[in-house]
C-alpha positions in Angstrom: 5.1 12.0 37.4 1.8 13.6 35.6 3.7 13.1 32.1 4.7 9.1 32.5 0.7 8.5 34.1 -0.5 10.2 30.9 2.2 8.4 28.7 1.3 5.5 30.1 -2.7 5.8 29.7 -2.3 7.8 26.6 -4.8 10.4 27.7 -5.5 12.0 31.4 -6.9 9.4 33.5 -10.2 11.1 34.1 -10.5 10.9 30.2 -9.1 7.4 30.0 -11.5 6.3 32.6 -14.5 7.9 30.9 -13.5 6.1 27.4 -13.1 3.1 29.4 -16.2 3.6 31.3 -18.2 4.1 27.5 -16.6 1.2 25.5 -17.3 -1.2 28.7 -20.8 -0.3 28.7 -21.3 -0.6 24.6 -19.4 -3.7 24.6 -21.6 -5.2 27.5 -24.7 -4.0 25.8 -23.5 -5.8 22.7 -23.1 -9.2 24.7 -26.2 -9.2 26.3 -27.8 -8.6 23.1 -25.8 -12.2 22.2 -26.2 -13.8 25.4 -23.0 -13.9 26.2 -21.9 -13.0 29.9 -18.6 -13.1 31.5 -18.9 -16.4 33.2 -20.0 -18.4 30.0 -16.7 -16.6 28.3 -14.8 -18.4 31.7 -16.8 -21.5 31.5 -16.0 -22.2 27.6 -11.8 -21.5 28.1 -11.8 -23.9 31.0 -14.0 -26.1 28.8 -11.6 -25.9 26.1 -8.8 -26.9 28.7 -10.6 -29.6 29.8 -11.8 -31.2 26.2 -8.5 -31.0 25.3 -7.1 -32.7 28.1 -10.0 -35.3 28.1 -10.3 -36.2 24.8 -6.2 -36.1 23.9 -5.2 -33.6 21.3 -8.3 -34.2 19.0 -9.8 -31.0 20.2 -7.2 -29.0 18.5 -9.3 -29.3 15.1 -11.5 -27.2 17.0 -8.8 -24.4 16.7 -9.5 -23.0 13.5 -13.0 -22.5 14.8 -11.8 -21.0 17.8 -9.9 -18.8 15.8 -13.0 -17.3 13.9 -14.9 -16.8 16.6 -12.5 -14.9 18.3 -11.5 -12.9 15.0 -15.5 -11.9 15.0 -14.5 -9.8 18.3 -10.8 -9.1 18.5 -10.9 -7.6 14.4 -13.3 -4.8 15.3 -12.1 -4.3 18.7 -8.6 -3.5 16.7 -10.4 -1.6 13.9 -11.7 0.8 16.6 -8.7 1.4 18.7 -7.1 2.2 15.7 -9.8 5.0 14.8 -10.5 5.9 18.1 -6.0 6.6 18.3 -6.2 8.0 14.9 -4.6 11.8 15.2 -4.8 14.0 12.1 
């Protein structure tokens, strides 16, 4: 059972918990640098729900910003797992 937990993880889960326990505090240090906090981040997908139920489908303009902003996070975030899983 030890093998499929570490499979799984992709590490021991002391050392998976550790990483995890690392990047969550650099990545909250980066968003309160921004001002961003988890409940704005809820607040601003139920907005989106909500703008584009409320104003019809004209919100979906609003997309390709979307997109960008989201690329600004998700694009390093990939970058690093990619180093961080890098084995030479």
């Amino acid at each position: 059972m030890s093998n499929g937990v570490n499979g799984f993880l992709g590490d021991s889960p002391l050392r998976v918990l550790i990483k995890l326990l690392i990047l969550s505090v650099a990545v909250g240090f980066l968003m309160s640098i921004f001002g961003l906090y988890p409940d704005d981040i809820l607040f601003a997908v139920r907005d989106f729900f909500l703008d584009l139920w409320n104003t019809g489908f004209k919100t979906l303009g609003r997309l390709g910003d979307y997109l960008l902003l989201g690329a600004v996070i998700v694009i390093p975030v990939f970058i690093l797992i990619r180093l961080f899983s890098y084995r030479r």
